[in-house]
C-alpha positions as CSV (number, residue, x, y, z in Angstrom):
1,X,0.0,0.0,0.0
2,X,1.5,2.9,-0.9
3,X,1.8,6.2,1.4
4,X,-0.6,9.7,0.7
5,X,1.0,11.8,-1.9
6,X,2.0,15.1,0.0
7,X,-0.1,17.3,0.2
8,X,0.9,20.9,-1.9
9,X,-0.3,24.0,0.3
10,X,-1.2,27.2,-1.9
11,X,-0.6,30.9,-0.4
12,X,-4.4,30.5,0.7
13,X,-4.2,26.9,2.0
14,X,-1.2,28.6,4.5
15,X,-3.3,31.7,5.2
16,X,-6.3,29.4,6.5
17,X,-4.3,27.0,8.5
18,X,-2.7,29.6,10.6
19,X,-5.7,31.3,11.0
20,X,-7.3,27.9,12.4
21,X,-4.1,27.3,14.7
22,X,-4.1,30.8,15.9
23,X,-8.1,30.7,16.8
24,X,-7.4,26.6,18.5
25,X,-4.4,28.5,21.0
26,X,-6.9,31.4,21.6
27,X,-9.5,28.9,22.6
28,X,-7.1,27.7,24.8
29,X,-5.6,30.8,26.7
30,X,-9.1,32.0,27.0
31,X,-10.3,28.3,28.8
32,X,-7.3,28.6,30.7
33,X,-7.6,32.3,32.1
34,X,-11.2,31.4,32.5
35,X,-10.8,28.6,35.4
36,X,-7.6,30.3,36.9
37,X,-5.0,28.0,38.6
38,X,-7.5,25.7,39.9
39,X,-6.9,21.9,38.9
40,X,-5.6,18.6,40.7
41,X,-2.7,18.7,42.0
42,X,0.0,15.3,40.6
43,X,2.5,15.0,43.0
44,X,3.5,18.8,43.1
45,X,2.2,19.4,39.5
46,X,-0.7,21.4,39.1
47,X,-3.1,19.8,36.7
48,X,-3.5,22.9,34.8
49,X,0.1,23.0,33.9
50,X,-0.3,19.4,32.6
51,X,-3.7,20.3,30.8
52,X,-1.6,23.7,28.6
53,X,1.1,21.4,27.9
54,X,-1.9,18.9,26.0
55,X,-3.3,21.7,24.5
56,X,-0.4,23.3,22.7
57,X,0.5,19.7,21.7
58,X,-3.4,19.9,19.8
59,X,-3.2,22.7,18.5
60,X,0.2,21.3,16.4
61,X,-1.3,18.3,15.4
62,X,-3.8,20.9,13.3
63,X,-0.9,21.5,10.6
64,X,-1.3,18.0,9.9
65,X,-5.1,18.1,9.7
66,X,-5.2,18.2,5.8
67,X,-3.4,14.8,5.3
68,X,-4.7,13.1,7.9
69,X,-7.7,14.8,8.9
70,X,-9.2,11.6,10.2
71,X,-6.1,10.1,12.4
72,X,-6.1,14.3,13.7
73,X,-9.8,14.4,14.6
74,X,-9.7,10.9,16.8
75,X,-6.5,11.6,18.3
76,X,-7.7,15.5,19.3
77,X,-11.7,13.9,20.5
78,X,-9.6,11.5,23.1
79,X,-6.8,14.3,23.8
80,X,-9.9,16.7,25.1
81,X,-11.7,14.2,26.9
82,X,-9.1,15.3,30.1
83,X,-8.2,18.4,28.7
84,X,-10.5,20.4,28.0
85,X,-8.4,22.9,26.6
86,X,-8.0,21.0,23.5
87,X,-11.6,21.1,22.4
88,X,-10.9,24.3,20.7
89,X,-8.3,21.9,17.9
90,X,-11.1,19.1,18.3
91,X,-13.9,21.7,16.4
92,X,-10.8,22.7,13.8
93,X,-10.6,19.0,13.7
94,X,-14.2,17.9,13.3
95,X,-14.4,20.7,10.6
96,X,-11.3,18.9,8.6
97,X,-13.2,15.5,9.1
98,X,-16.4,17.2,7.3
99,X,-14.6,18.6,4.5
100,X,-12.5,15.7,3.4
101,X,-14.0,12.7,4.1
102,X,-17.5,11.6,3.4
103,X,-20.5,12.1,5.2
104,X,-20.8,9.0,6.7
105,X,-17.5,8.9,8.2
106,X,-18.4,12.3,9.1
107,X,-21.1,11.4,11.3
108,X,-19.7,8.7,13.1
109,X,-17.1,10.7,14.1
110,X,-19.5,13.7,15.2
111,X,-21.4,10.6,17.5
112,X,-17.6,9.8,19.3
113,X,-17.1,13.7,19.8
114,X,-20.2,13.9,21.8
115,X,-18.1,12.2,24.2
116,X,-15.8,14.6,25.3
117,X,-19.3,16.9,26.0
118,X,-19.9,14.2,29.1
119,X,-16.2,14.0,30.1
120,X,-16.5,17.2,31.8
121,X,-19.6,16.3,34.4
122,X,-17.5,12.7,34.9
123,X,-13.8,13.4,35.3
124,X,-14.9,17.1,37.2
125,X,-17.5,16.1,39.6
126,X,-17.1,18.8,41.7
127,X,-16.9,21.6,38.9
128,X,-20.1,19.9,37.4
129,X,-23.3,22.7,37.7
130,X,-27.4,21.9,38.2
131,X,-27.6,24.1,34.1
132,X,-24.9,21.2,33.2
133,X,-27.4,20.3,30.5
134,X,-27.3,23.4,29.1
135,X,-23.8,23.3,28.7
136,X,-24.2,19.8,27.0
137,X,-26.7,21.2,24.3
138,X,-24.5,24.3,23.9
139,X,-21.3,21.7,23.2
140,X,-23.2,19.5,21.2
141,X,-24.4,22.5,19.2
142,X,-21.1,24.2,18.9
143,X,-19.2,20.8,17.2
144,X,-22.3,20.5,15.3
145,X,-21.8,24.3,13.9
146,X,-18.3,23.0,12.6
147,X,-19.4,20.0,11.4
148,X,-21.9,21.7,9.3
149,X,-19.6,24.1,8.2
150,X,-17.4,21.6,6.9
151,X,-20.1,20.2,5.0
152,X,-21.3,23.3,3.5
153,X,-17.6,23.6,2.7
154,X,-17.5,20.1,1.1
155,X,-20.5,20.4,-1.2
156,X,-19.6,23.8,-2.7
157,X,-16.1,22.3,-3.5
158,X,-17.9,19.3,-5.3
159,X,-20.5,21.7,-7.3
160,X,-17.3,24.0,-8.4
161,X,-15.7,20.8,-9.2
162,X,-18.5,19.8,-11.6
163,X,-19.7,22.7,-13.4
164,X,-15.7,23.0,-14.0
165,X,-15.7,19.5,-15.3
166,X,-19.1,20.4,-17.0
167,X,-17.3,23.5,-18.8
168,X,-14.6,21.3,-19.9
169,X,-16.7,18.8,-21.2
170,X,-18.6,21.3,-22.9
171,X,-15.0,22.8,-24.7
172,X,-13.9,19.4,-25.6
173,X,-18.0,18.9,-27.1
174,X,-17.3,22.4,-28.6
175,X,-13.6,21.1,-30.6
176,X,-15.1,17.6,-31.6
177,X,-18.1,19.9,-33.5
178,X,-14.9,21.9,-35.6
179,X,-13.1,19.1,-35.8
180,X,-16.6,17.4,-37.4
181,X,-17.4,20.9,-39.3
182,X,-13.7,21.0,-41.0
183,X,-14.0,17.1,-41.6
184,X,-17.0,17.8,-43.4
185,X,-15.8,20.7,-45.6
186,X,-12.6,19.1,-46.7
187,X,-15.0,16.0,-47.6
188,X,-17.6,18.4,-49.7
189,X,-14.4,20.9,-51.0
190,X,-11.7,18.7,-51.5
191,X,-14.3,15.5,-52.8
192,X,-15.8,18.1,-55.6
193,X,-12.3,19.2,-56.9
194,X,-10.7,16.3,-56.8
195,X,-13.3,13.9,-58.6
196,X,-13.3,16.6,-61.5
197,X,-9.6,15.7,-62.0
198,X,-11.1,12.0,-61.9
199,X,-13.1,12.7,-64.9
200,X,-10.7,14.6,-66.7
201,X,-7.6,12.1,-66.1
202,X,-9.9,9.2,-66.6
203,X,-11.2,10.6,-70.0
204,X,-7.6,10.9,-71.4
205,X,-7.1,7.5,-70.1
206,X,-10.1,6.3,-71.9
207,X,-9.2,8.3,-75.5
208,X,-5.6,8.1,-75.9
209,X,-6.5,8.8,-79.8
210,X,-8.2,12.1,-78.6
211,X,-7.4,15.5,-80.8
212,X,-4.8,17.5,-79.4
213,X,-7.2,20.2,-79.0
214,X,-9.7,18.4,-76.6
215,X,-6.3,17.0,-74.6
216,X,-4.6,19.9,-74.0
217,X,-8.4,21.1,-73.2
218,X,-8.6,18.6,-70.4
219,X,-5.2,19.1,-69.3
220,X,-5.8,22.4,-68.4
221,X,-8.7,21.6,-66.5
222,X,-6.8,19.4,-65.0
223,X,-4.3,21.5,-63.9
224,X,-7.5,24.5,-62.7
225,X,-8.9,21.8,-60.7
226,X,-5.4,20.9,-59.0
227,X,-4.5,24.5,-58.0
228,X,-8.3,25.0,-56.6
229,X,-7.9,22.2,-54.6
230,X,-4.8,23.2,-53.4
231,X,-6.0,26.5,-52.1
232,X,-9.4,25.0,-50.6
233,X,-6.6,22.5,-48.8
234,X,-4.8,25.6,-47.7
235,X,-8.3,27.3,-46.2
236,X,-8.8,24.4,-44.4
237,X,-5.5,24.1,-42.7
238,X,-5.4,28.2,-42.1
239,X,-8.6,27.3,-40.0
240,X,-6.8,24.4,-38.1
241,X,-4.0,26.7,-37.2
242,X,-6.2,29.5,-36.6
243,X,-9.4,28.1,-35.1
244,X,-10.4,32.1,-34.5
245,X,-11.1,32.2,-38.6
246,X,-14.0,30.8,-40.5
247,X,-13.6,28.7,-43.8
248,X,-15.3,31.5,-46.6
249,X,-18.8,29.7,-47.0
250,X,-20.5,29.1,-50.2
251,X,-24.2,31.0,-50.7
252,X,-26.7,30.2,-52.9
253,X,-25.8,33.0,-55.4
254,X,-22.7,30.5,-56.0
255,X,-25.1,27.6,-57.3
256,X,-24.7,28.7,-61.0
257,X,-21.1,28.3,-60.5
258,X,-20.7,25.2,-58.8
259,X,-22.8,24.3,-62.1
260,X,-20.9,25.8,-64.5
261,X,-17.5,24.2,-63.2
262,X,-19.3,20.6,-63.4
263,X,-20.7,21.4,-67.2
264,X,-16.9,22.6,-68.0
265,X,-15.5,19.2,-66.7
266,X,-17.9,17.5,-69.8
267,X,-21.0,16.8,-67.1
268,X,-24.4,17.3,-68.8
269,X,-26.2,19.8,-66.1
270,X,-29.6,21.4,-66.1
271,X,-30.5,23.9,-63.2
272,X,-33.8,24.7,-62.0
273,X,-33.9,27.8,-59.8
274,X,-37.3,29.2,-58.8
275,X,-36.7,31.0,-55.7
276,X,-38.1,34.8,-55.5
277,X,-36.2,36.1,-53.0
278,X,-32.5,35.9,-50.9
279,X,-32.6,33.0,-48.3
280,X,-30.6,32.9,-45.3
281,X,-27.3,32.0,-45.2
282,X,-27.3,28.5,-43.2
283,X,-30.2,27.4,-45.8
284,X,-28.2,28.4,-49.1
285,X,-25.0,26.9,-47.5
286,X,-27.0,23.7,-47.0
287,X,-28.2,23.7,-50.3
288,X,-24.9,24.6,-52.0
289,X,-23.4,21.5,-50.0
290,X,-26.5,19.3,-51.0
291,X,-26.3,20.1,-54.9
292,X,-22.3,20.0,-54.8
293,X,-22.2,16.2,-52.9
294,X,-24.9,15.3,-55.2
295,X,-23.0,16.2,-58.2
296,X,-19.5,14.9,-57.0
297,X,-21.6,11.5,-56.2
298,X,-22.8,11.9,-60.1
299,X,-19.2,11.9,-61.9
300,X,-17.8,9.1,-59.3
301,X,-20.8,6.6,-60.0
302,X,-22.8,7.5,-63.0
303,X,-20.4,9.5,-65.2
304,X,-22.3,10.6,-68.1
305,X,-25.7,10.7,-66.8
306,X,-27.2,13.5,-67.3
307,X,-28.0,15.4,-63.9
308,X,-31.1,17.9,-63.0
309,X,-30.3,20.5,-60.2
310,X,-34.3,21.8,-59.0
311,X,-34.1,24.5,-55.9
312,X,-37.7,25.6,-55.1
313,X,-39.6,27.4,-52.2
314,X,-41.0,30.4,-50.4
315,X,-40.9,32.2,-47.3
316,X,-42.7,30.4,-44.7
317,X,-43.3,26.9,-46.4
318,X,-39.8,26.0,-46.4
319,X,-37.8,25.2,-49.9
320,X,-36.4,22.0,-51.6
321,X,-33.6,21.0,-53.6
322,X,-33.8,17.8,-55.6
323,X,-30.4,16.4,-57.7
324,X,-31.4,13.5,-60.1
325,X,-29.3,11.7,-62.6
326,X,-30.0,9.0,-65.3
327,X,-28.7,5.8,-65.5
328,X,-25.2,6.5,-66.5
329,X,-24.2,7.3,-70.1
330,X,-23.2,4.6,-73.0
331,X,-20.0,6.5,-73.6
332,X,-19.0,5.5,-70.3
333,X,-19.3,1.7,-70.4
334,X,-16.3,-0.2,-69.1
335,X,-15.7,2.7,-66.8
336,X,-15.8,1.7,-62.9
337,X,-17.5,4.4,-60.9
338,X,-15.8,5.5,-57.9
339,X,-15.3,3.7,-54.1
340,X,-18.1,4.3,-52.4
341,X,-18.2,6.9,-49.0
342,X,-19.7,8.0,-46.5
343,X,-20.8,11.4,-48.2
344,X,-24.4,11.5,-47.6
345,X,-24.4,10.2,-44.4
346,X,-22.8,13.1,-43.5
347,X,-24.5,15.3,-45.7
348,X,-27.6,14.0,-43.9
349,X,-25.9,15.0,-40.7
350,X,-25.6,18.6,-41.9
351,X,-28.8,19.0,-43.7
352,X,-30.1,17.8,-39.9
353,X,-27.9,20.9,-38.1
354,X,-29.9,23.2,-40.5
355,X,-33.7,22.2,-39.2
356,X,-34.4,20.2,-42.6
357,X,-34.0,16.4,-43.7
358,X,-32.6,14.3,-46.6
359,X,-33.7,11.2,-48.5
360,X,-31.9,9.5,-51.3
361,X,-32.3,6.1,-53.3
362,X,-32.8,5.0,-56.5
363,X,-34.6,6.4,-59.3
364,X,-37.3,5.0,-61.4
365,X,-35.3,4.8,-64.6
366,X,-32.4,3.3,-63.1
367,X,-30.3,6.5,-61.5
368,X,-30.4,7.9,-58.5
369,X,-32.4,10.8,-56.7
370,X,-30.9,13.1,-53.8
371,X,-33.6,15.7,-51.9
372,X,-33.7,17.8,-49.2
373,X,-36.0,19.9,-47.2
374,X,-35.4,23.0,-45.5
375,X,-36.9,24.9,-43.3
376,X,-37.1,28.7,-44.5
377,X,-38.9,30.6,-42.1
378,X,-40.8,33.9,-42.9
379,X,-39.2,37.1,-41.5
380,X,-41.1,39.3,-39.3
């Protein structure tokens, strides 16, 4: 068994013990000035010289009362059943007891201090009074007052403990959500760009006999595609080393380009835009991240299927954006579609952060159909 690390006192832990040992030996000098030189006499030795001694010898045990509040407490209950004078340690004592150790403990220790509230009547006799009852109730109520402040002590210690733990849990809740946030933009960022250089490298692959023209075409798409994705990367990892900074979010307004990218990298695209008015930002973000996923899923799995982008809505009854493709083209027979991911699961996740849900599945004519519903409250 191995022995109690030692304990580290701060400024304030110093501060309060002295102030505890300085109020024990005032306890002390004030119960000894308060029954004079009276006291048995031990062969020549007055009793009350015997009784100080005890008492200063309490009041020193008290700097040990943090690391062994328990062994101090018992050792100070029997010290004041003869001398009285220690009782003034035994209530620092029972306080120590109360804060450190649990209730339970606590109590049974308060039951044995009761103890040294009889002594007095028992060992003095002749000192004992006909009010000595009152005197009981006034002891038994005094080292219950300490007790109880030590508990009181004990359970606001606890509750700072746990709504510190709480706050931290709460940070570390706080990280995993931008950790999940920049996860899910280098997925939707980096997965667009980088299955457009897919297409493009796989199309040279599949028409090595291709004119010049349309190769150095594709190449250079290629190559616009590469050093886009290379500066989303580098947005990313500024917001990982800076996590005061935002990643620029896409709007709505940036559909048509998203669009225009995916009909430059040879995707057949048709968008359907009937929305009358500007939408907030956390819906047109949403749907920007929708139609993009839907479209990078497109050219991985069905490249060239022809795709329909619909965004429709109002103010009030919410809007929804539907991506459909066809089964996927003829030309691209004998070309494997991408791995599958987990894009719309977490797509799903992020359509679920903005109020609204998604469904996908299969279409009727053999493709696939991605829609989402968003809440678009009315203002005012």
């Amino acid at each position: 068994m191995t022995a109690p690390a030692p304990v580290r006192r701060s400024p304030r832990d110093w501060t309060v013990d002295t102030v505890f040992f300085l109020l024990a030996v005032a306890y002390g000098v004030f119960s000894a000035k308060s029954r004079g030189r009276a006291g048995f006499d031990l062969g020549g030795v007055n009793w009350l010289y015997v009784e100080q001694i005890a008492a200063v010898a309490g009041c020193l045990l008290l700097w040990l009362r943090r690391r062994r509040p328990l062994e101090v407490a018992l050792a100070l209950i029997v010290l004041s059943v003869p001398f009285e004078m220690a009782s003034g340690a035994m209530l620092v004592a029972l306080f120590s007891v109360a804060v450190h150790r649990p209730p339970r403990t606590t109590a049974a220790v308060y039951a044995v201090s009761l103890v040294t509230v009889v002594s007095d009547a028992v060992i003095r006799p002749a000192e004992a009074r006909p009010g000595w009852l009152f005197f009981f109730l006034f002891g038994a109520l005094a080292q219950g007052s300490a007790v109880g402040w030590g508990l009181f002590v004990r359970h606001r210690r606890q509750l700072l403990e746990r709504v510190a733990a709480e706050a931290e849990l709460r940070v570390e809740q706080a990280q995993l959500r931008a950790r999940e946030e920049v996860a899910r933009e280098m997925h939707d960022v980096l997965g667009h760009r980088l299955s457009l250089l897919s297409l493009h490298a796989g199309a040279l692959e599949y028409r090595p006999d291709a004119p010049s023209e349309d190769i150095a075409r594709a190449a250079g798409v290629i190559r616009q595609s590469a050093h886009q994705a290379l500066q989303d990367l580098r947005e990313v990892l500024a917001v990982l080393r800076a996590p005061a900074a935002a990643l620029p979010q896409p709007t709505l307004a940036d559909l048509h380009r998203l669009v225009a990218e995916s009909c430059a990298a040879g995707m057949r695209v048709r968008l359907v835009k009937e929305i009358p008015e500007a939408v907030p930002d956390l819906i047109g973000r949403t749907v920007y991240r929708v139609v993009q996923e839907a479209l990078t899923n497109v050219r991985k799995h069905a490249p060239g299927a022809v795709a329909r982008v619909a965004v429709t809505g109002t103010a009030g009854e919410g809007l929804r954006v539907e991506v459909a493709n066809g089964p996927a083209g003829a030309r691209s027979a004998g070309r494997p579609g991408g791995p599958g991911g987990h894009g719309l699961a977490g797509l799903a996740e992020r359509v679920a952060l903005a109020g609204g849900q998604l469904e996908y599945g299969p279409a009727a004519d053999g493709g696939w159909e991605v829609a989402a519903v968003l809440p678009w409250p009315r203002e005012g």
